[in-house]
C-alpha positions as CSV (number, residue, x, y, z in Angstrom):
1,X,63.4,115.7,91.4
2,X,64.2,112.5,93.4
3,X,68.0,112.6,94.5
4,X,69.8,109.2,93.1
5,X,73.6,110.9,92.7
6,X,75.5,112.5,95.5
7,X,79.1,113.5,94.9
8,X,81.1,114.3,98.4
9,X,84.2,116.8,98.1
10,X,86.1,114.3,100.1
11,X,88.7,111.8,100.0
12,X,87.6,108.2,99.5
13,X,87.0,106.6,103.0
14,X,89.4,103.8,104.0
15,X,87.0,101.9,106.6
16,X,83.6,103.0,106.0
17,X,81.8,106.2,106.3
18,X,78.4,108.3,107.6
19,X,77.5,108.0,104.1
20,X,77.0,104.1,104.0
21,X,74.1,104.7,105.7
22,X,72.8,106.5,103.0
23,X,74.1,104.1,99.9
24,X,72.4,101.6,102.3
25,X,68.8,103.0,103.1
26,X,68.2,105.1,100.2
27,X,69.8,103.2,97.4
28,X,71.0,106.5,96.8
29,X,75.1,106.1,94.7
30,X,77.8,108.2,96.6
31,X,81.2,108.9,95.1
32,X,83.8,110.9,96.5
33,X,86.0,113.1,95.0
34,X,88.8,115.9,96.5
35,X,87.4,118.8,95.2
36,X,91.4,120.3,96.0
37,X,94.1,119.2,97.6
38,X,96.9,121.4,99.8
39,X,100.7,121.3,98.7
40,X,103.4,123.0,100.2
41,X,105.4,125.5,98.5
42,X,108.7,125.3,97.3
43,X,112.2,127.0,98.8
44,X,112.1,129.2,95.8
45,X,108.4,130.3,96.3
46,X,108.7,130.8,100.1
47,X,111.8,133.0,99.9
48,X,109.5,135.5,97.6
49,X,107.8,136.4,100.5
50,X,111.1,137.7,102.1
51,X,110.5,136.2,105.9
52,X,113.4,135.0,107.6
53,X,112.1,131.9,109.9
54,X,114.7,131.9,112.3
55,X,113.7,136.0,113.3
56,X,110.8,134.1,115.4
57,X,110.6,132.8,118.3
58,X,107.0,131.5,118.1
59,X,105.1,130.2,115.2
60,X,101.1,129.7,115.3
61,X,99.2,126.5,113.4
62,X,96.0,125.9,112.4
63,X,96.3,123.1,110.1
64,X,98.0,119.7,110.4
65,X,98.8,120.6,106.8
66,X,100.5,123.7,107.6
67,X,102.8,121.7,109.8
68,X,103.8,119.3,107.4
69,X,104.6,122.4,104.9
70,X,106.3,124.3,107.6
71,X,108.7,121.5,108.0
72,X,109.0,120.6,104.4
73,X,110.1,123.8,103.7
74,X,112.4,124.2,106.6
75,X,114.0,121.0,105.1
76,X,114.2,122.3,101.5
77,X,115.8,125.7,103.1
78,X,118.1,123.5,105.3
79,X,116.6,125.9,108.1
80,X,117.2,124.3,111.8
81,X,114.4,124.7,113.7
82,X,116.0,126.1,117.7
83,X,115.0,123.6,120.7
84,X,113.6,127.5,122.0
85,X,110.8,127.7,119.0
86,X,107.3,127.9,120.8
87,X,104.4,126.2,119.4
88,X,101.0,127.8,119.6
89,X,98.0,125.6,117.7
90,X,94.3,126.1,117.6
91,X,93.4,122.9,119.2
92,X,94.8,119.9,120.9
93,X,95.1,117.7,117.4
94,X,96.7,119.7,115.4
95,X,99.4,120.2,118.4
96,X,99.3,116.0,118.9
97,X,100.3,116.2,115.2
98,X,103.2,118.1,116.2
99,X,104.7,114.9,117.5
100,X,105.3,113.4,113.4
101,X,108.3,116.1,113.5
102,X,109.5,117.1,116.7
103,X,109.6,115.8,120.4
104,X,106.4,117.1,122.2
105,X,107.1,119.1,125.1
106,X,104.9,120.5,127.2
107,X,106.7,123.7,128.0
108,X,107.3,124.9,124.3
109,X,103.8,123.6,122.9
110,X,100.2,125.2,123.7
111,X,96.5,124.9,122.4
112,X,93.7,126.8,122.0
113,X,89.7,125.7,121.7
114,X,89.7,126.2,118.2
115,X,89.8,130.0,117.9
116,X,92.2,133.0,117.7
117,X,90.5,134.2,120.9
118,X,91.7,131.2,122.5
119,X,95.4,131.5,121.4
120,X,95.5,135.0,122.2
121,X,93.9,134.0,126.2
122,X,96.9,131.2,126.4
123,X,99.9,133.6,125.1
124,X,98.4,136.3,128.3
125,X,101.4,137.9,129.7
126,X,103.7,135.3,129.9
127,X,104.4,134.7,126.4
128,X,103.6,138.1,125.3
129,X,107.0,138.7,124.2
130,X,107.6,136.2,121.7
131,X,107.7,137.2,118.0
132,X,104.8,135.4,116.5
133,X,104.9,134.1,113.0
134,X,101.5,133.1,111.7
135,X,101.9,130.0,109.4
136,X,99.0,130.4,106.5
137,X,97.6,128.2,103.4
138,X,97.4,130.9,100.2
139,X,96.4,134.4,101.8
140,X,99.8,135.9,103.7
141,X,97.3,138.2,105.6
142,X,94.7,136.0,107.6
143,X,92.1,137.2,110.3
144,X,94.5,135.3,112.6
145,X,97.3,138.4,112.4
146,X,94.9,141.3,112.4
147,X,94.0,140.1,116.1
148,X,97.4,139.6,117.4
149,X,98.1,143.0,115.7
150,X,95.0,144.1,117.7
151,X,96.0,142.7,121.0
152,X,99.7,144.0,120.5
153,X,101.4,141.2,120.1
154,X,104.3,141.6,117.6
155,X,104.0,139.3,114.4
156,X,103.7,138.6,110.9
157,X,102.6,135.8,108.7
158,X,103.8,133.5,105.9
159,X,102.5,131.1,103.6
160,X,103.6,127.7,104.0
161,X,101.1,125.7,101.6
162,X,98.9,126.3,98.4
163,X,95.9,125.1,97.5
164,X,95.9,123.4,94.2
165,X,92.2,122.7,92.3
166,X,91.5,119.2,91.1
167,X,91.6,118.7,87.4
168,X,87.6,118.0,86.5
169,X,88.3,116.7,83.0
170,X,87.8,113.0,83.8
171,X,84.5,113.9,85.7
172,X,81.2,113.4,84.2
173,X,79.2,115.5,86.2
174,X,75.9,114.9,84.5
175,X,75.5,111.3,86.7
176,X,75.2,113.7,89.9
177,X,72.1,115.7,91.4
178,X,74.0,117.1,94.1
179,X,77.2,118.4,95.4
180,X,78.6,118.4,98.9
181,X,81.1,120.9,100.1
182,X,83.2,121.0,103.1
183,X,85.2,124.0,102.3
184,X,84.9,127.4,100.9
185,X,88.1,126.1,98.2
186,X,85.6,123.6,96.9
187,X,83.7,126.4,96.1
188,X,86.0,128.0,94.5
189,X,87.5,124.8,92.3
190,X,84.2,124.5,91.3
191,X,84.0,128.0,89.9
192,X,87.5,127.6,88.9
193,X,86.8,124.4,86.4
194,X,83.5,125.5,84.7
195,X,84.3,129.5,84.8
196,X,81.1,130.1,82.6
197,X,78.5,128.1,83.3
198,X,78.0,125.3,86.3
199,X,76.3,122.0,85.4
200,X,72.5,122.4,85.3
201,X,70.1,120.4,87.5
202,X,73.4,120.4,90.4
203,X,72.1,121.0,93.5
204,X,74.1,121.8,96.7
205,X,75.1,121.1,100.2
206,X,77.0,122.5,102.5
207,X,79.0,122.1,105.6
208,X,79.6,125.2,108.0
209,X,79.4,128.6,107.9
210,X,82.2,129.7,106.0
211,X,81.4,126.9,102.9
212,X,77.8,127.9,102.9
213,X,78.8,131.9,103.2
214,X,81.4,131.1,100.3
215,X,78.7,129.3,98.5
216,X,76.1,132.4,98.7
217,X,78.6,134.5,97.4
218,X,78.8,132.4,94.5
219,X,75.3,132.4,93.7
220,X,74.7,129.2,94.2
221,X,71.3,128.0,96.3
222,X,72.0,125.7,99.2
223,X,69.6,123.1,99.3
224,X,70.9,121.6,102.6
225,X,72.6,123.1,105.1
226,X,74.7,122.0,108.2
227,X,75.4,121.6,111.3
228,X,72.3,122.3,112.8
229,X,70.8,121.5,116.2
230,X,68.6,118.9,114.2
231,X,71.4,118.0,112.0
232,X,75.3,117.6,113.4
233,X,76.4,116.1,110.5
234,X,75.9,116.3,106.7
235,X,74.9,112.6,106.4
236,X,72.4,113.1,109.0
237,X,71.4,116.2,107.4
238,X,71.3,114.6,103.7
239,X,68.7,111.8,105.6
240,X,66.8,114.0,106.7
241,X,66.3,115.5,103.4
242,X,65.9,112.4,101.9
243,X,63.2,111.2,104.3
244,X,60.9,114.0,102.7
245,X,61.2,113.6,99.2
């Protein structure tokens, strides 16, 4: 069947996008639509978890998200951050974002290449004696603190943000022949909003590893797949797809 419909689990574009491309060549109708969104937590959800901020001396990011709900709920708490906290991200962006709430310092702020392995190399022996809290969306026990328990660094983890499912009510789902997911929580809203049966004739797409492992597990077939050497990018990917039908 001829793809007409795509509908991208993303936020609406606000100067253009890949997908143009698409809506331009193919005369194929794209629509985008947040599949989820990330909130913080409240004061009164984050004391639950019993963890006492100002016990660390380091925390760990790997969302600009979780930064915005670290703070938020510092604020709420009326917990000052010390001058002394040390700032350990997974790459240079999110600690750039750091600059939106406090005043960027080289000494007290360090970045990985995107991995734990690379936060782990940077904290060596030098900062090996910070206590390490891990700042997490949802799951208080990430991958992220099994390592540093692994490479005996002394830590624990919180959750700082939820992820809240969009409301599919207002969608008419029918219009679309395929679905493109960035994230394994699209994945799951998905299965969240139709918990017995998923639109029929849907098919899927997905973005890296994780969505497309998350996808699998679902039981749903990927039709595309990226990144790939051929494909970097899902829009290239979805014209490449296109280009053979």
């Amino acid at each position: 069947m001829k793809l007409s419909s795509i509908l991208v689990s993303q936020p609406v574009p606000a100067n253009g996008s890949p997908y143009d491309e698409i809506v331009n060549r193919y005369g194929v109708n794209v629509d985008f639509f947040p599949l989820f969104r990330v909130e913080p937590v409240n004061a009164r959800e984050f004391r639950t978890q019993k963890i006492n901020i100002l016990d660390f001396t380091a925390i760990v990011f790997s969302a600009k998200t979780t930064i915005d709900a670290f703070f938020s709920v510092c604020e709420e708490m009326r917990v000052t951050v010390p001058e002394t906290m040390k700032y350990f991200c997974t790459t240079e962006s999110i600690a750039l974002y750091l600059q939106k709430h406090i005043v960027y310092r080289k000494r007290k702020i360090f970045f990985g290449t995107g991995t734990t392995e690379s936060i782990i190399s940077i904290i060596g022996t030098k900062h090996k004696g910070e206590n390490f809290l891990v700042a997490s969306t949802d799951n208080v026990k990430t991958e992220t603190v099994r390592m540093f328990s692994k490479a005996k660094l002394k830590c624990d983890s919180a959750v700082f943000s939820k992820t809240v499912y969009s409301d599919f009510s207002g969608m008419d789902f029918s219009k679309y022949d395929m679905m493109v997911f960035y994230s394994p929580s699209d994945v799951k809203s998905l299965l969240y909003n139709f918990p017995e049966a998923i639109p029929e004739n849907l098919r899927f797409a997905a973005f890296g590893p994780s969505t497309a492992k998350a996808m699998k597990a679902a039981g749903l077939t990927l039709e595309i797949q990226a990144p790939t050497p051929e494909a970097p990018s899902m829009a290239k990917a979805l014209m490449l797809y296109l280009d053979r039908q």
